[in-house]
OpenMM code with the backbone's topology and positions (N, CA, C; nanometers):
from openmm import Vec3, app, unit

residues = "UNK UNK UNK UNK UNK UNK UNK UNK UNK UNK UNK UNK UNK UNK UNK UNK UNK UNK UNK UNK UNK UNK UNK UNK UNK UNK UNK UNK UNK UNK UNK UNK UNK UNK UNK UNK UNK UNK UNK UNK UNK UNK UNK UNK UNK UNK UNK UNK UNK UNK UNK UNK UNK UNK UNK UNK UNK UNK UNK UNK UNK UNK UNK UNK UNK UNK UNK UNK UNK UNK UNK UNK UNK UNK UNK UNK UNK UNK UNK UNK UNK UNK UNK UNK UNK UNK UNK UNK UNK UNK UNK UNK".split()
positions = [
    Vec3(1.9022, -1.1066, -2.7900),
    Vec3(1.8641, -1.0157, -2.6832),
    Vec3(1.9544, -1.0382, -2.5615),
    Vec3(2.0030, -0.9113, -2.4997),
    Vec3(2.0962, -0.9367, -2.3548),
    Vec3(1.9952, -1.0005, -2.2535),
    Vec3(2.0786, -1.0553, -2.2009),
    Vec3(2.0245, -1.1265, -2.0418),
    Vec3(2.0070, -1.0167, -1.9223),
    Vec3(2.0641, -0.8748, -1.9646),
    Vec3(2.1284, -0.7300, -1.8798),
    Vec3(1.9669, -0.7354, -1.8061),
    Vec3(1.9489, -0.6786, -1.6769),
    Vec3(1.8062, -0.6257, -1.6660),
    Vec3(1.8344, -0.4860, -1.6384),
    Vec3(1.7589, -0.4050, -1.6906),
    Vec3(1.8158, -0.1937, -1.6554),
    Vec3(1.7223, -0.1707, -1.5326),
    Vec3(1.8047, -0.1291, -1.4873),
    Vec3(1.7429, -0.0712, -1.3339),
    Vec3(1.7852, 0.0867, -1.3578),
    Vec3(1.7039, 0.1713, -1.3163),
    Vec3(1.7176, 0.3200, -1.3116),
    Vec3(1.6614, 0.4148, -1.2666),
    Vec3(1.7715, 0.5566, -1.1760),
    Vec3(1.6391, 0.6280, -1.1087),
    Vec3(1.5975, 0.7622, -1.2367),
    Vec3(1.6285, 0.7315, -1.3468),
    Vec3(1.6451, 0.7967, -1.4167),
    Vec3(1.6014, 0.7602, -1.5488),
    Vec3(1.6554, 0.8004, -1.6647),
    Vec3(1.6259, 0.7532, -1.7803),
    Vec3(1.7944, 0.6778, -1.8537),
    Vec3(1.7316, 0.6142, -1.9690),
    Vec3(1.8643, 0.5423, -1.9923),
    Vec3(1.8622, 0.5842, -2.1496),
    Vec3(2.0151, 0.5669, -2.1806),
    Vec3(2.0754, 0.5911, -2.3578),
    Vec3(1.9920, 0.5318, -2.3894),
    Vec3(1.9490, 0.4015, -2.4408),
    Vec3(1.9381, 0.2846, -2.4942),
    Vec3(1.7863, 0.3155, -2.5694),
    Vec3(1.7322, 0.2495, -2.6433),
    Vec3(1.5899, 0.3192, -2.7124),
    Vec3(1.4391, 0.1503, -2.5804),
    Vec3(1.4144, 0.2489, -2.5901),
    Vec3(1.2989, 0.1761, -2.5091),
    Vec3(1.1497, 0.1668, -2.5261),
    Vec3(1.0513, 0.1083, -2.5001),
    Vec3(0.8889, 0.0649, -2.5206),
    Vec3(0.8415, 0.0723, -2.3317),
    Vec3(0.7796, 0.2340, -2.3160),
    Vec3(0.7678, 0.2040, -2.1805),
    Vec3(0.6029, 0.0959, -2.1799),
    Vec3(0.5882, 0.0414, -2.1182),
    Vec3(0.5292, -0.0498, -2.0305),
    Vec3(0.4106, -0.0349, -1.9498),
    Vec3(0.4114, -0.0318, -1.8400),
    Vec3(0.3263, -0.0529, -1.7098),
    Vec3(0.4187, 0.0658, -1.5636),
    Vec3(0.3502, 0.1295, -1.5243),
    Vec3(0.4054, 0.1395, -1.4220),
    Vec3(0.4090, 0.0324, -1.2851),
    Vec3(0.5125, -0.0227, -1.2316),
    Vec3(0.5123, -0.1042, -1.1678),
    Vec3(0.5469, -0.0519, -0.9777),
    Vec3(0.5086, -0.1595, -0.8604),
    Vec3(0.5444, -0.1104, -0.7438),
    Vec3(0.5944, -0.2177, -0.6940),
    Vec3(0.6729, -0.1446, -0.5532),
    Vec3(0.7549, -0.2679, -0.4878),
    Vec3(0.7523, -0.1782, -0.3473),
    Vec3(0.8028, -0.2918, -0.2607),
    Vec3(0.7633, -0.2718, -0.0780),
    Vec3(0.8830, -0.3040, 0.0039),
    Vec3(0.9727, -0.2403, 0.0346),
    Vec3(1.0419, -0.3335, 0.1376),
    Vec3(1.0521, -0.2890, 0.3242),
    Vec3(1.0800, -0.3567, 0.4010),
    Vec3(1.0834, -0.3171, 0.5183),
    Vec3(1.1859, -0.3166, 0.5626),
    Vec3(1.2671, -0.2274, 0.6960),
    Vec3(1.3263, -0.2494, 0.7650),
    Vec3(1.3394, -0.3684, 0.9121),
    Vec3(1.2143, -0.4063, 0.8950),
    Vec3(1.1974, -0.4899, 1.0153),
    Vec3(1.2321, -0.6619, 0.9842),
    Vec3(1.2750, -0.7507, 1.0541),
    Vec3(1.3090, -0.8217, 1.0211),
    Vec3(1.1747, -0.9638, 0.9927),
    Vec3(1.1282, -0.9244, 0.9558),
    Vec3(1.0241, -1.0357, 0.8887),
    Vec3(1.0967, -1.0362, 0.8033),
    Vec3(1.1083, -0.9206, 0.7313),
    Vec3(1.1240, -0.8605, 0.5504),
    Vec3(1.2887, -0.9099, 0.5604),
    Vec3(1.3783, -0.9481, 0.6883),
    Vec3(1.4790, -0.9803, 0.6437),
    Vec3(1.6106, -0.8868, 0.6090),
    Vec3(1.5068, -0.7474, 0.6676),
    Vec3(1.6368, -0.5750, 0.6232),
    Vec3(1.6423, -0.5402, 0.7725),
    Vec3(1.7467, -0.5436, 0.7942),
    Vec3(1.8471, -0.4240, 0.8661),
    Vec3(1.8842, -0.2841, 0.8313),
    Vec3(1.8473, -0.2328, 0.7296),
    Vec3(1.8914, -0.1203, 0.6977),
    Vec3(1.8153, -0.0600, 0.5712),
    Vec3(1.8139, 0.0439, 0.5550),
    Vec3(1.7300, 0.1189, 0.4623),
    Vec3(1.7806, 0.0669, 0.2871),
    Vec3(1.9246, 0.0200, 0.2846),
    Vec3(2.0084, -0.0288, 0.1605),
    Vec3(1.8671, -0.1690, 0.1182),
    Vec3(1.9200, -0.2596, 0.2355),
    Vec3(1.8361, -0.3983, 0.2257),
    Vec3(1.6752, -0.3613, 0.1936),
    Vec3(1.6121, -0.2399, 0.2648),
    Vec3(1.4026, -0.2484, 0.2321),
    Vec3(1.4331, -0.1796, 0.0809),
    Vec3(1.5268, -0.0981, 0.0550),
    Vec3(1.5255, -0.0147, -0.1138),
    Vec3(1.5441, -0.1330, -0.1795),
    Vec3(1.6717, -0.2678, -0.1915),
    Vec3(1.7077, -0.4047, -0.2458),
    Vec3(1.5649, -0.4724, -0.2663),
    Vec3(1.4835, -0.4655, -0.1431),
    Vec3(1.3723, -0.5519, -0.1496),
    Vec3(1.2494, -0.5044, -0.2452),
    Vec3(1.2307, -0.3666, -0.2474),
    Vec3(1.1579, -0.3097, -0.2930),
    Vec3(1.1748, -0.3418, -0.4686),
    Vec3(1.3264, -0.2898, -0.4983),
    Vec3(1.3448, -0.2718, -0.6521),
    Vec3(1.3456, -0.4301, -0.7209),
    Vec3(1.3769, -0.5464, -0.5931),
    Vec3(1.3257, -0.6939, -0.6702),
    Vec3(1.1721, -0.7233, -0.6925),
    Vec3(1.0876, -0.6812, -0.6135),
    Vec3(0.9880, -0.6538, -0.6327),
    Vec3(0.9621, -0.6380, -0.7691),
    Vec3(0.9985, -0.4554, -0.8056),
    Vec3(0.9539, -0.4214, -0.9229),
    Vec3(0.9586, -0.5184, -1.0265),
    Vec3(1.1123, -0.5327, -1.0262),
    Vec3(1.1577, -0.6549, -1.1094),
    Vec3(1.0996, -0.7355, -1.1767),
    Vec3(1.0271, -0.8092, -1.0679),
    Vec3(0.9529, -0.9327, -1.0460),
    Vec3(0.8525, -0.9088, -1.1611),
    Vec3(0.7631, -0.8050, -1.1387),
    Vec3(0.6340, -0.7789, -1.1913),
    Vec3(0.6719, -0.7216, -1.3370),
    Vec3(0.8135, -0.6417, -1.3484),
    Vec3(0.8443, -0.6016, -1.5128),
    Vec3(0.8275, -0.7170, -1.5866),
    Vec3(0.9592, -0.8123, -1.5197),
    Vec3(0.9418, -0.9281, -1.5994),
    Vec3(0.8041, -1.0340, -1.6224),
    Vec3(0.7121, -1.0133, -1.5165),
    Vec3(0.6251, -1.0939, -1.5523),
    Vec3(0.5037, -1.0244, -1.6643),
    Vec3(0.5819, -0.8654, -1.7242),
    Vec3(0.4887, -0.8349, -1.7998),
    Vec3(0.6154, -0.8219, -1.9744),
    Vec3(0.7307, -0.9377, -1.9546),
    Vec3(0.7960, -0.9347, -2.0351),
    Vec3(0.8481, -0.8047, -2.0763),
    Vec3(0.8949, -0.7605, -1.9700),
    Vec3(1.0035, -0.6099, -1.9650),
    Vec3(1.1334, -0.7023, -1.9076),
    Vec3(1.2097, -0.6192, -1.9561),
    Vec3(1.3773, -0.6398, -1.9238),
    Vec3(1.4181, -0.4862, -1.8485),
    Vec3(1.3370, -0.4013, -1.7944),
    Vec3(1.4056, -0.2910, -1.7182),
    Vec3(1.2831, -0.2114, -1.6333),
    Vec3(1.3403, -0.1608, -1.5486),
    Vec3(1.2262, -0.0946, -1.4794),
    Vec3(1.3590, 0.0554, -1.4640),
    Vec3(1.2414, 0.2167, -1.5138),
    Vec3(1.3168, 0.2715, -1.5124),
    Vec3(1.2612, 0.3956, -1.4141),
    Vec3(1.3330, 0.5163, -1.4376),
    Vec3(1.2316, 0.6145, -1.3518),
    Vec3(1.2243, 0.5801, -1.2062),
    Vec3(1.2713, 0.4717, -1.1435),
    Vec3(1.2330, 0.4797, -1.0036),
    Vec3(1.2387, 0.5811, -0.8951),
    Vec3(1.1562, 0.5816, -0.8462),
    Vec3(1.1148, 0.6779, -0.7152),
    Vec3(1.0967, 0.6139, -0.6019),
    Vec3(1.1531, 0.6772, -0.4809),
    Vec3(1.1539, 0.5848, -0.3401),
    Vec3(1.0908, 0.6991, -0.2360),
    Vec3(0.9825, 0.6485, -0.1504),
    Vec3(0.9172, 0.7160, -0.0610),
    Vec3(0.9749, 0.6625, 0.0704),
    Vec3(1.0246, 0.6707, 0.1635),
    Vec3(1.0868, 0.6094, 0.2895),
    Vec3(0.9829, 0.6948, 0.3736),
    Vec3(0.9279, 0.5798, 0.5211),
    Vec3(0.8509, 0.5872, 0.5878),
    Vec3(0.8772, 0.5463, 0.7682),
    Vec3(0.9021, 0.6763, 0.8103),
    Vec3(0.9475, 0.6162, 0.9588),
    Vec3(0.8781, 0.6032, 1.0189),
    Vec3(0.8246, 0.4869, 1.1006),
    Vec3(0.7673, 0.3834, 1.1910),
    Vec3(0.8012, 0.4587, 1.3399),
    Vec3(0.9503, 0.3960, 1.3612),
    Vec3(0.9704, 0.4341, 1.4951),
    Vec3(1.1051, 0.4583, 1.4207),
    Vec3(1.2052, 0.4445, 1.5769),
    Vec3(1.3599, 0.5238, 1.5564),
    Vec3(1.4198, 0.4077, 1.4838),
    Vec3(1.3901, 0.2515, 1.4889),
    Vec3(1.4569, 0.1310, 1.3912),
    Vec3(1.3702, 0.0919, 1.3270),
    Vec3(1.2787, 0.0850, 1.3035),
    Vec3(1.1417, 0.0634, 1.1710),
    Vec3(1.0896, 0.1325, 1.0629),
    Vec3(1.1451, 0.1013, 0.9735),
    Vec3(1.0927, 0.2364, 0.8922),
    Vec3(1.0344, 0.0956, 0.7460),
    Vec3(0.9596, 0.1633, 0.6474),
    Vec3(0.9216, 0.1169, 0.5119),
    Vec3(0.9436, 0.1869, 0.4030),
    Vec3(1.0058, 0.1182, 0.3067),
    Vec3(1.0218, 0.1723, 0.1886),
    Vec3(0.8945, 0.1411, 0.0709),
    Vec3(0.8870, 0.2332, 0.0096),
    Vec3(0.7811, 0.2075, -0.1142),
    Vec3(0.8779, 0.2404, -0.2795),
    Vec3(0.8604, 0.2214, -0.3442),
    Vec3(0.9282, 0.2420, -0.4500),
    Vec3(0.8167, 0.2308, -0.6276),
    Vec3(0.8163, 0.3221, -0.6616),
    Vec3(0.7322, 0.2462, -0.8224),
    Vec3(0.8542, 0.3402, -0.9244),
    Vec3(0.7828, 0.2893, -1.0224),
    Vec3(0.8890, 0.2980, -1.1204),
    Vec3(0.8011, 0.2406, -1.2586),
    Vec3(0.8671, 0.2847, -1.4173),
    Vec3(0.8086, 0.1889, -1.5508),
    Vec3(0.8800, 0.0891, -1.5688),
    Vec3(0.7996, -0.0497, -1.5849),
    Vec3(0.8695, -0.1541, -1.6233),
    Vec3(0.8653, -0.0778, -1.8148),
    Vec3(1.0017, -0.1301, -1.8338),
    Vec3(1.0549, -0.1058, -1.9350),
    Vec3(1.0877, -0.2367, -2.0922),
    Vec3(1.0889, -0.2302, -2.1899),
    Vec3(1.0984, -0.3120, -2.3345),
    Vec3(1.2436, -0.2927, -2.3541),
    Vec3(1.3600, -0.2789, -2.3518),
    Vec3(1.4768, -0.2181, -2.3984),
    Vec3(1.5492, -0.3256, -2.4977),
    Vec3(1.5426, -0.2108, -2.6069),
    Vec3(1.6100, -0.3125, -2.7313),
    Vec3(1.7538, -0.2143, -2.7524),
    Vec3(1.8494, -0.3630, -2.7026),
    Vec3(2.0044, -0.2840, -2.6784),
    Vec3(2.0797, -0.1987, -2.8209),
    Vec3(2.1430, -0.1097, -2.8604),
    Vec3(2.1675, -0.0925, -2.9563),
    Vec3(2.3050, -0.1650, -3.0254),
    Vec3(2.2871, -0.2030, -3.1468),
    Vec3(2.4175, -0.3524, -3.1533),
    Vec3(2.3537, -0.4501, -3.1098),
    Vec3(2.2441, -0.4916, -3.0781),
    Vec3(2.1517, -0.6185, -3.0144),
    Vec3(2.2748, -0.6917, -2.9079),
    Vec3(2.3502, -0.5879, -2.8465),
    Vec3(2.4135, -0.6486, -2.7023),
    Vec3(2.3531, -0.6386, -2.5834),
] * unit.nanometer
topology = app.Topology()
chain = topology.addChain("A")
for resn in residues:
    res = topology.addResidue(resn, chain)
    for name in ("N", "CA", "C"):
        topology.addAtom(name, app.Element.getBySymbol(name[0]), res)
């Protein structure tokens, strides 16, 4: 089995076992450690991650991002998505 993890806002070639739908959170404010809308989407999709793998998925696919403005520098991202099974084809 690859070590690869599939991230996607979409669907992928590869044959798959969807899962769980999974969620993730990130902020722009600096608790969360983001400066920028790139860094709360980063935070959000490790999130998902987190929770695919802890339901023994190797991909989270389909993601969707809701962005939420606070004020003119605060904003929150939300993100869910399916943690995903993906069995590579060629077992690469």
């Amino acid at each position: 089995m690859s070590d690869r993890f599939w991230i996607s806002t979409g669907d992928i070639s590869e044959p798959y076992d969807a899962v769980e739908i999974v969620f993730g959170y990130g902020a722009s404010d600096t608790a969360f450690g983001n400066a920028n809308n790139r860094g709360a989407m980063r935070f959000a999709i490790d999130a998902m991650a987190i929770q695919a793998q802890g339901l023994g998925c190797n991909g989270v696919i389909w993601i969707r991002f809701d962005r939420i403005v606070e004020t003119v520098t605060s904003f929150r991202v939300w993100a869910a998505g399916t943690a995903v099974r993906v069995t590579p084809r060629g077992g690469a």
